[in-house]
N, C-alpha and C positions, 0 to 999 in steps of 0.2 A: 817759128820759135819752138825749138825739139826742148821736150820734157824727157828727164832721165829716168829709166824703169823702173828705180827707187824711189822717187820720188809720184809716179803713178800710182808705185803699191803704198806706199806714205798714205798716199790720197783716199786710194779706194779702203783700208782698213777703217776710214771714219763712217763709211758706210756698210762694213760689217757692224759697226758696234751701233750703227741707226735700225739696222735690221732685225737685232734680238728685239726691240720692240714694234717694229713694222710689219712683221712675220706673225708675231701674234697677236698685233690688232687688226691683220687681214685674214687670217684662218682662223684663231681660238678665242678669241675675244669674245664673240655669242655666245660656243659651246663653256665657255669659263662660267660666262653669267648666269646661265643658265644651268648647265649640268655642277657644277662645283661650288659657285661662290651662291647661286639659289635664290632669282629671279626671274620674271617668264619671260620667252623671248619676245611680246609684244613690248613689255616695259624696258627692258634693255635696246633694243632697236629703237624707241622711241627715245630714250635717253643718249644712243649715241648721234641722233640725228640733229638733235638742238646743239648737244656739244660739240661736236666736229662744224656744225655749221659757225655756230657763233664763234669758236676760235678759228676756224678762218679769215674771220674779219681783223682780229686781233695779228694774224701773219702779214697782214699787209704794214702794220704799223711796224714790225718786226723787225721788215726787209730796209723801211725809209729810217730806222735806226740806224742798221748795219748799214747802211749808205752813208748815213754822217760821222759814221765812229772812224777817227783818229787814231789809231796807235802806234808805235815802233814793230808793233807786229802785221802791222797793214788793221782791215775795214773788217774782215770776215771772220781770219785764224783766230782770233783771240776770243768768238764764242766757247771753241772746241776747249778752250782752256777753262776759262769761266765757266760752263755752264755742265760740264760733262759728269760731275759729281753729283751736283742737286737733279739731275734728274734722273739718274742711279737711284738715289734715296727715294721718289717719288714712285718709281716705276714698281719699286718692290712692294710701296705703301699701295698701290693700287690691284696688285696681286694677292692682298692680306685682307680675309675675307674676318671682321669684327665679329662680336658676339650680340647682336644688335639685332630690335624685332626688323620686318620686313623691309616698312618706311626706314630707320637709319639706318640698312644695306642701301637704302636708294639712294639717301645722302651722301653716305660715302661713297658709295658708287661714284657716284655725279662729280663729287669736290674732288676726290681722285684722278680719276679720268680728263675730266677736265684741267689739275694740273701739268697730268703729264703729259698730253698735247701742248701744252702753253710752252712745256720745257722742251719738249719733241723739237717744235715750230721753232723755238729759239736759240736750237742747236743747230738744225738742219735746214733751215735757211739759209745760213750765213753759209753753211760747209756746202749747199749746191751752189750758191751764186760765186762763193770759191773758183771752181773748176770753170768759172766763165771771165776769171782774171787771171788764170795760171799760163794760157795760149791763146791766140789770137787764129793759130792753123787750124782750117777746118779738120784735117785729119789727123792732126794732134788732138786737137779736142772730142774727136771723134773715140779717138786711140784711152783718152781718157775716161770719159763715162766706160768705155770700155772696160778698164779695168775696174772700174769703181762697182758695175754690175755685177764682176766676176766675183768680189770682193764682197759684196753685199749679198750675193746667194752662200755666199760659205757660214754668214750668220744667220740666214735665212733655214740654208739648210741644217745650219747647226739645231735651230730656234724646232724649226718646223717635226725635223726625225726625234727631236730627243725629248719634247715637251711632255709630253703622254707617259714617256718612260722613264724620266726622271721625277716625274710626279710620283710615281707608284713607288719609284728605288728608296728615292728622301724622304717621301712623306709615312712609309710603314704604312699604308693601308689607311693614311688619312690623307683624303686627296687638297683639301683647303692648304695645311702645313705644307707639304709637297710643292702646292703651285706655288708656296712664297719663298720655301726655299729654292727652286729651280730658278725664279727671277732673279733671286738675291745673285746666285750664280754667273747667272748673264752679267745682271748689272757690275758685276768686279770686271770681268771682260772687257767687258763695253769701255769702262774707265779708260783702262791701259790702250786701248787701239782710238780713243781720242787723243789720248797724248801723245801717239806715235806720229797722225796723221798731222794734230800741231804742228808738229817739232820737225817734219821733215817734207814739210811744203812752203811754197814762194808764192806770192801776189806781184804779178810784171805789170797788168795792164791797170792803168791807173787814169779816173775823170780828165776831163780835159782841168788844164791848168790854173782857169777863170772861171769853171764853172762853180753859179752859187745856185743854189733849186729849192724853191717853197715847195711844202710838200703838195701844195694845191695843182701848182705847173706838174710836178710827178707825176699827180693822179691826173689830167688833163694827157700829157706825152702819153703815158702807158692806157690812155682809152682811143688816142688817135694812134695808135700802132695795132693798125690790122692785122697783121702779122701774128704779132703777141693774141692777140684777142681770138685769134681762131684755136692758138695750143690752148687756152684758156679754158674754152670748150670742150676741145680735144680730151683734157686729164679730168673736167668731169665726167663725161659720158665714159671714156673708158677706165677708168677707178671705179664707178659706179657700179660696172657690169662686171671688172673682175672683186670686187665687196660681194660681189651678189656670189657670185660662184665661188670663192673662197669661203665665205660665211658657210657656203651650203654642203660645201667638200666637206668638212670631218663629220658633219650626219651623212652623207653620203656612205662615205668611210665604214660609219658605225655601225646604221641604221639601216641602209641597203644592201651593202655588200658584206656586211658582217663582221668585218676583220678584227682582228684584234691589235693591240698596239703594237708589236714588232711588224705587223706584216705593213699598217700604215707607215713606219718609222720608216722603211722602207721606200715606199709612192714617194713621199714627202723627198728622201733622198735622192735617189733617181730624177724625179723631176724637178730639184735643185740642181743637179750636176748636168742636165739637159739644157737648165734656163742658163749654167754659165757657158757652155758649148754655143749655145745661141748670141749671148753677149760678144763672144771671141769672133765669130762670125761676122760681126758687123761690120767692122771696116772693111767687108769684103765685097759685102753689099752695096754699100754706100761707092765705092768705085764701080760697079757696076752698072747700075744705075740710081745711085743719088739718096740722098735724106728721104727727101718727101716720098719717092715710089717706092722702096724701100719699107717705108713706115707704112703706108696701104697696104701694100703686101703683104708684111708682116700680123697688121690687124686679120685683112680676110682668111690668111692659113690660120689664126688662131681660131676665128669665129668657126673654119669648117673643121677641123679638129675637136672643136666641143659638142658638136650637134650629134654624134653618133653616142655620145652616154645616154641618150636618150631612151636607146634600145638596144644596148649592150644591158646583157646577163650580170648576174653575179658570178655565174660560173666559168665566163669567158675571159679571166683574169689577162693570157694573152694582148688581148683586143685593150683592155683596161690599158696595159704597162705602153704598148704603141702607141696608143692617142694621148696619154700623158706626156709622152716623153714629145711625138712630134711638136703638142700645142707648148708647151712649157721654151722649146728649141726656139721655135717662133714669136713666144714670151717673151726670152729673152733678147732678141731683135730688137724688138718694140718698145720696152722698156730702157733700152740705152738708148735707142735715136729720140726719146724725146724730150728727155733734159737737154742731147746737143741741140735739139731746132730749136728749144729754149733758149739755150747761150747766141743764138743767130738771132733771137729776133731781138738780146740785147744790144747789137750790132747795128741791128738794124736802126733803133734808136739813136743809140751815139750818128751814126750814120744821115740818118735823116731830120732829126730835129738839135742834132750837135749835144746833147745832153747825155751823158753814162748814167744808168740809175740799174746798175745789175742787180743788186739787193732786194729794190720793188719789183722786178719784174720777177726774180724767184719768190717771191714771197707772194704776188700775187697768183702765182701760176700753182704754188703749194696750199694756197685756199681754195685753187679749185679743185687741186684732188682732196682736202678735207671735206668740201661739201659733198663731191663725189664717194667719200668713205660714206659719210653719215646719212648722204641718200639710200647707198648701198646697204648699207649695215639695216637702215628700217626698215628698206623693203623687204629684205629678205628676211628681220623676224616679224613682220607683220606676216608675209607671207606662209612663213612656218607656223604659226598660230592661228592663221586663217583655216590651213591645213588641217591642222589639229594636232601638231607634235607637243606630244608629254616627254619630258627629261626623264630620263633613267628608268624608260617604259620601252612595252615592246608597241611597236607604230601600225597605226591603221593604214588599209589599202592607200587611202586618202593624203593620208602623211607624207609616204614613202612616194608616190606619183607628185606631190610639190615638190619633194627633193630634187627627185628627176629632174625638172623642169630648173628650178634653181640652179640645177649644177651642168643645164645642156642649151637646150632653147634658147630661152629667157638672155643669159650674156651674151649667144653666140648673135642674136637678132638686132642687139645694140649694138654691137662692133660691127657686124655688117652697114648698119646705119653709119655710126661715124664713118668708115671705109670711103664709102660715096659722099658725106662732108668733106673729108678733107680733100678731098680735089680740087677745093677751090682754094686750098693754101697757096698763098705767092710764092715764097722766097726759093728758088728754085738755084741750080748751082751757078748761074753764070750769073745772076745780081748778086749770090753770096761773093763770088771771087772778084764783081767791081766793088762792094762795099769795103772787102780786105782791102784793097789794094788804094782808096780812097783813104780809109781812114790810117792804113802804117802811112801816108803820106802825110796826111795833117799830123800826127803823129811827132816824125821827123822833121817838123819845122813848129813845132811847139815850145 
């Protein structure tokens, strides 16, 4: 089932317009609370670990919606339509720092933040479990997340090079106004490339004909799918470890290396346009040798590309721009094969228990990279505060050695770990190519 190049790039701009806010809730979301909106990074970490945890539970319920929702526009598209405004309005509302003592920054912190995950979860559920009913081809759908990574570091890298520097340009030397109007900015963006991605995508694969599912049998199917249950794993431990090391990159940035913001805007750049280089790449891989080894592979080049910041200079900028760019190339690898293993173990589903539930398995598979943020996210400011990093101070020996560690060791030591888990993943190419050919059968006589 070929998908037309238009309708890839349709796709992949819903996940640019996910990206203005994904981009800075994995790199400047601390440094925000912290250096700008003016909380300490133990209360902020610990704030984002309840809220990312507890809305994860809330995606699951999300995804068993978007499973039951009817419309002339299919089960998925019609979040992108509904929902792509109000969390516009949210996202800006969480970047507007009130005139409030410390406790109601907490507040609003918290009622914020936790809206906009709620709106995040209930956009970007529906639009990943999409791209798992647009092909049914491994290498379609391959081809697809493809673009859609390609697509999602352009707002990444939008988000990521210009945040710092749009703060200073709009805000005149007030960096709070700055940060609300730069988000305001994204969010008009974001709007328009939901409505593009709408308006110029199709839903083919569709539940079987008779299927009715309590949501109890759902959660029952998607706990006996091994399969599922190992990505499950997979996007916490590795969210977790890159929270950790993105959380720790713009002190990094500030704190160690000293830069200042054009030369960051830059890092940010480069190793966005690296992570889309590595996306493109994919399909290339995956005919090579396959999803699964591919995907190891991809973690272990990233894990040994991070261990050398450990002891790279400030002065060795060289050495910096090389491991950036190799780990980020490899980044992007990684990051596209695992929403396709995810559209596979939907498969697997229909497949083995006769049931389609795409919705619940993205939805559960996007609370484990929420728990995985909010694990990420604590430990790493508990960790910076264990440390002893002071915001808008010059940092002790002590400090600046947590950094270190947060932005090299530390994630490269968990992705080597997962690396050696997932070897025990199943689904390997030659049961994916019986379960295609299985289910277009039942399919055709449906």
């Amino acid at each position: 089932m070929k998908i037309s190049v238009k309708e890839k790039i349709g796709y992949g701009l819903g996940d640019t317009a996910s990206n203005f806010v994904w981009a800075l809730m994995m790199n400047f979301i601390m440094f925000y609370y912290t250096d700008i909106f003016g909380i300490t990074a133990a209360a902020a970490g610990t704030m984002l670990l309840f809220a990312r945890c507890s809305d994860g539970i809330v995606d699951f319920f999300i995804g068993a919606a978007a499973d039951r929702t009817k419309t002339k526009w299919g089960r998925f598209r019609p979040y992108l339509l509904w929902l792509c405004v109000p969390l516009a309005v949210v996202f800006v509302l969480a970047f507007t720092t009130p005139n409030f003592s410390d406790w109601g920054k907490l507040v609003w912190a918290w009622t914020t933040y936790n809206l906009l995950m709620l709106l995040y979860s209930a956009i970007n559920i529906p639009y990943g479990a999409l791209s798992g009913v647009m092909t049914d081809d491994p290498l379609e759908r391959t081809s697809v997340n493809s673009y859609r990574m390609v697509l999602a570091q352009i707002g990444g890298i939008v988000a990521n090079s210009s945040f710092l520097l749009l703060i200073k340009q709009l805000g005149g030397g007030n960096q709070q106004l700055g940060a609300q109007l730069t988000v305001l900015l994204f969010s008009a963006v974001a709007v328009v490339f939901f409505l593009i991605s709408f308006f110029s995508t199709q839903e083919r694969i569709q539940p079987p004909p008779a299927q009715k599912t309590k949501l109890s049998g759902d959660i029952k199917t998607l706990l006996a799918n091994r399969h599922w249950m190992m990505m499950f794993i997979a996007g916490i431990v590795n969210i977790t470890f890159a929270v950790v090391r993105g959380t720790a990159g713009i002190y990094y940035l500030k704190s160690y290396l000293k830069w200042d913001d054009g030369r960051i805007a830059t890092y940010f750049l480069i190793g966005g346009l690296a992570m889309m280089f590595g996306a493109m790449l994919t399909k290339f891989a995956v005919k090579a040798i396959g999803k699964k080894y591919s995907f190891i592979t991809s973690m272990v080049l990233v894990a040994l590309t991070a261990i050398p910041f450990y002891w790279i200079r400030p002065d060795q900028t060289p050495w910096i721009f090389t491991f950036q760019i190799l780990g980020m190339i490899f980044a992007g690898i990684n990051a596209t094969l695992y929403w396709a293993l995810v559209a596979d173990t939907a498969d697997f589903a229909e497949w083995k228990f006769k049931v389609r539930t795409t919705g619940i398995i993205f939805s559960a598979t996007t609370s484990s990279q929420k728990a995985g943020m909010g694990i990420g996210a604590a430990f790493a400011g508990w960790l910076l505060t264990h440390f002893g990093y002071v915001a808008n101070a010059q940092q002790t020996a002590e400090s600046l050695h947590g950094i270190l560690l947060l932005s090299s060791l530390i994630p490269a030591a968990g992705l080597l770990l997962l690396a050696g888990l997932f070897s025990f993943y199943g689904l390997n190419e030659s049961l994916c190519k019986t379960m295609r050919e299985d289910l277009a059968d039942r399919r055709s006589h449906s």
